[in-house]
C-alpha angles and dihedrals in degrees: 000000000000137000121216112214129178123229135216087268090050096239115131125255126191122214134173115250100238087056084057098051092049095052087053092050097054082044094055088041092060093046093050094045083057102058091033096059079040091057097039090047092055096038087059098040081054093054100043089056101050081048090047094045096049105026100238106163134037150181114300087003105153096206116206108216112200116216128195098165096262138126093251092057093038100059096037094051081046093053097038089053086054094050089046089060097048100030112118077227128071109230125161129228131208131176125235125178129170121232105205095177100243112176113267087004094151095237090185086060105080097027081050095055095042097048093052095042090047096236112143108247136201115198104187111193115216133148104228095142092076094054096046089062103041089061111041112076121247110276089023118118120246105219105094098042083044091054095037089060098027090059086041087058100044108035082058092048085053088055090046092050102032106242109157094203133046106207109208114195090218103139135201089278099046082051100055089040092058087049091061096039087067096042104054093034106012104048086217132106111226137099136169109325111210086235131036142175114209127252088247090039084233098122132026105222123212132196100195084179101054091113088044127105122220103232085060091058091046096049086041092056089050087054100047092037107217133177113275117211106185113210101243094187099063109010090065089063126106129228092013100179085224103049081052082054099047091048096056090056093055092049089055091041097054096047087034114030091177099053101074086052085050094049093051093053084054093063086061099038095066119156106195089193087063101058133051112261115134094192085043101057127015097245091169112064093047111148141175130255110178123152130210101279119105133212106205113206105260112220139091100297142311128245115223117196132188095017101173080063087046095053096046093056094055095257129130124258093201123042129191121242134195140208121251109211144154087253098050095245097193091173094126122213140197119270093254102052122118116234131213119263097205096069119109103237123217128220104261109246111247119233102254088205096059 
């Protein structure tokens, strides 16, 4: 069978369809290699950032990537491996993932990929699965207790071996999901900071994707094809606060692309003074430090009732007021002057301080 396709000079050309199909599919190819070293550029200048703002990783640093078989993980230990190779440092990198012995968990998947890719790999057995569910309650959700035993495990495992850092694959989105977690259920402010010491000061915990969305994991994963592992335990349940949450952000970031980036920035823009903290900000032993110089209100005048109360309380009757103009006008006037109409006003200036 044949195509007839018509050419810029609008003479006809004949072509098999499987030559047709071939020449779409290096175009597509070539459309798809684009977007994909696009998006792999910008994944790894995230992460470098996030590495470089926080100093997360250093010379002679042995960084610990837990995998779970995810596309968080997976992209994370496959961007750390690039930036190894490139870094002006030398820093190791080892795999670790946690076997939990979840029924029908496909235990050849992770120790197959590795293998093939040439990454060291650590598979610790441990039946934490059974514990998890002896004890949540029935209709309770897994994930805390899951996490709880899962980090115990690991961050053990990082002191026995040596590794100096613990690489978590939490994400921008993860991060801003746990924000509001704790804000809707929690009444705290905190979320996931990109760099962590541990309670015991044992392990120092880094979050290389904190700067990265996670649309672009999931579109990188897709490129680079790896093998997926869901989570079965917690994923199959139903009305996960967290899945609501997730979902939320998705939904503004889809009417208002900008707002999650916003958000995040939010998270390094804090001004203690602004919020309500008492440990936070010493509310207490504020003081005043004004000087001799006035500002008198600037408006038209100013009404003063009950002056003999005024006056007993030490306050002026009758206040002076001042003109706001284009030209600055600072001549000061008593509260029951009139003042020209004629005359163009300014915007009063706000204190920025207030």
């Amino acid at each position: 069978m044949t195509e007839v396709l018509l050419g810029r000079d609008d003479t006809t050309h004949t072509i098999d369809d499987e030559q047709a199909d071939d020449d779409r599919h290096d175009f597509d190819d070539g459309i798809q290699s684009t977007r994909f070293k696009k998006l792999q550029k910008k994944l790894r200048k995230e992460v470098s950032w996030a590495i470089r703002d926080f100093k997360m990783i250093e010379d002679g640093d042995v960084v610990m990537v837990c995998i779970s078989g995810g596309k968080d993980s997976f992209t994370l230990l496959d961007i750390l491996l690039f930036l190894k190779k490139i870094a002006p440092i030398q820093f190791e990198v080892v795999a670790v993932n946690l076997d939990q012995k979840q029924p029908g968990f496909p235990e050849e998947v992770l120790p197959r990929y590795l293998s093939e890719q040439g990454i060291p790999y650590y598979i610790l057995e441990k039946d934490t699965y059974s514990i998890v569910k002896s004890v949540v309650p029935e209709g309770k959700t897994y994930c805390s207790a899951c996490s709880r035993l899962r980090r115990g495990s690991l961050y053990g495992f990082a002191k026995q071996i040596g590794a100096t850092k613990v690489a978590l694959g939490h994400h921008r989105d993860d991060i801003l999901a746990t924000f509001f977690l704790n804000l809707f259920h929690g009444g705290s402010l905190k979320a996931m900071p990109p760099k962590l010491l541990s309670d015991d000061k044992q392990n120092v915990l880094i979050r290389p994707l904190a700067y990265v969305a996670e649309k672009d994991i999931i579109k990188y994963a897709n490129y680079k094809k790896f093998p997926i592992i869901p989570c079965n335990l917690c994923g199959s349940q139903e009305n996960l606060q967290r899945a609501m949450i997730n979902e939320m952000l998705r939904e503004w970031d889809n009417a208002h692309p900008k707002r999650l980036a916003s958000m995040f920035k939010a998270l390094q823009n804090v001004a203690p003074s602004q919020l309500a903290d008492r440990n936070l900000f010493d509310f207490e032993n504020l003081t005043l430090a004004r000087d001799d110089n006035e500002r008198l209100f600037e408006g038209e005048k100013i009404q003063a009732g009950l002056t003999e109360e005024l006056d007993k309380m030490g306050l002026p009757i009758n206040p002076l007021v001042q003109n706001f103009n284009p030209k600055f006008t600072d001549t000061p006037k008593q509260a029951d002057d009139t003042q020209d109409s004629d005359k163009p006003y300014k915007i009063p200036v706000i204190n920025p301080l207030i």
